[in-house]
N, C-alpha and C positions, 0 to 999 in steps of 0.2 A: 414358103416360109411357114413353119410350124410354130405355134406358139402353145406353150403347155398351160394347164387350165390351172389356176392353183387357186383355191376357195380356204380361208379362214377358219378356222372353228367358230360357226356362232355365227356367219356373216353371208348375207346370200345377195347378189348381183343377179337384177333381174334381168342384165343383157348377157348374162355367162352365153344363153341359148343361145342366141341372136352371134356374136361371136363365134362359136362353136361351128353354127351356118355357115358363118362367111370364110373362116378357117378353112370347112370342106371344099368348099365350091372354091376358093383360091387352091386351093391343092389339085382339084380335077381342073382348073383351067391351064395351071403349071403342067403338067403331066399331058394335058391334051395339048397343049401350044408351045411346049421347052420352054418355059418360063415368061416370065416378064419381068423388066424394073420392077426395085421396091415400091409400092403402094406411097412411101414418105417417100422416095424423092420424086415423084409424078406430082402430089398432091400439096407435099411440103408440112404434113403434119405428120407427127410421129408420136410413137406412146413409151416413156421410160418402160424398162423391165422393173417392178418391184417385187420385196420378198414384206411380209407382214406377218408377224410370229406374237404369241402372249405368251408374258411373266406372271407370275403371280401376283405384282405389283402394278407391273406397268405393260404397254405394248410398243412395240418395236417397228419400224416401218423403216426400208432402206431401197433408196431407189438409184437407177444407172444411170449417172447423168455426166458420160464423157463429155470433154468438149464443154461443156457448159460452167461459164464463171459463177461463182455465189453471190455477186451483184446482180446476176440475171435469174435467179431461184426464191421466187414466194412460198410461202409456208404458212397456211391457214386454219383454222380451227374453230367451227361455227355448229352449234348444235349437235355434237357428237360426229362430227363429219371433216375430216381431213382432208386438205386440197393443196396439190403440190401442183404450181403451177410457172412457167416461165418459156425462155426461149434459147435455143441455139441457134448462134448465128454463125455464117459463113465465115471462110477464115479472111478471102480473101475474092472478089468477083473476077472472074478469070474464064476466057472462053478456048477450049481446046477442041480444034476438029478432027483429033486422032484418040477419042474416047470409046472405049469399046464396052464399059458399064459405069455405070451411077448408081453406087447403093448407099454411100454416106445423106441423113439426112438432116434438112436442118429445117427450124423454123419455131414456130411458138408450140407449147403443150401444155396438158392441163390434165391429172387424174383425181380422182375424189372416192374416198372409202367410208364408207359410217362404220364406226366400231361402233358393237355389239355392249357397251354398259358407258355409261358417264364416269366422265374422265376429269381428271382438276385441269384446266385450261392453262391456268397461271403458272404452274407449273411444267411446261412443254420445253423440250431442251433439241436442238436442232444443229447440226454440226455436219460440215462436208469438206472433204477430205480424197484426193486422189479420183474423183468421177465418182463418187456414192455419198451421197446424202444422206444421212442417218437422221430419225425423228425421233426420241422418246416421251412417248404419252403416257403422265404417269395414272392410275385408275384415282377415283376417289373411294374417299374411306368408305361411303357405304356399296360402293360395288367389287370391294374385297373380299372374298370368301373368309368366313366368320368358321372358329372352332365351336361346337356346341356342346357343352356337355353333358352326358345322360345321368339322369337320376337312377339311381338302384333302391328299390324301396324292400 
């Protein structure tokens, strides 16, 4: 399972490393043993894919969340800090002994991002659609980039 690192402008994850680690050593344990079960269906937790982009305006946050109803999707917003959090559940409990892998997974999740400048809170707009959650945080007026203009004397 590769997962690609994808860092924000302006935003550092002190577990990028820690991550990054455990990426490698899943990769040499793959490679050394022909694989194994997904990590989420062994353990039952699992991490949406997200994409997190800035406008000029505002910032954009869309996360992958097949399978999952918008009555089971929280959306949080505490001290510059976004938190998408909820659960997938099974569709149906069902025991088959002619299973030959398990990689769908299901269970509760939770990610959390600090954007890089204050953000108007009150104004947060969140919509989900076909398995992706769209967030938009809009900036505040003083974390806008300001035109300045120069004096010529």
């Amino acid at each position: 399972m590769n997962i690609v690192k994808y860092e924000p402008r302006g935003v550092w994850d002190p577990f990028t490393d820690v991550w990054d680690l455990r990426n490698e050593m899943d990769r040499v344990m793959d490679t050394f043993f022909g694989g194994h079960p997904t990590k989420a269906a062994v353990t039952g937790v699992w991490q949406p894919a997200v994409d997190i982009y800035e406008e000029k305006d505002h910032y954009t946050v869309k996360a992958e969340l097949p399978g999952v109803k918008s009555g089971d999707i929280k959306v949080s917003l505490t001290d510059n800090t976004l938190t998408l959090s909820g659960e997938r559940k099974t569709e149906h409990e069902e025991k088959h002994e002619g299973y030959h892998r398990f990689e769908r997974s299901y269970g509760k999740f939770s990610r959390s991002f600090r954007l890089p400048s204050e953000v108007n809170a009150d104004k947060v707009k969140a919509k989900h659609k076909d398995g992706v959650l769209e967030v938009e945080i809009p900036k505040s007026e003083k974390a806008k980039a300001k035109k300045i203009e120069i004096n010529v004397e």
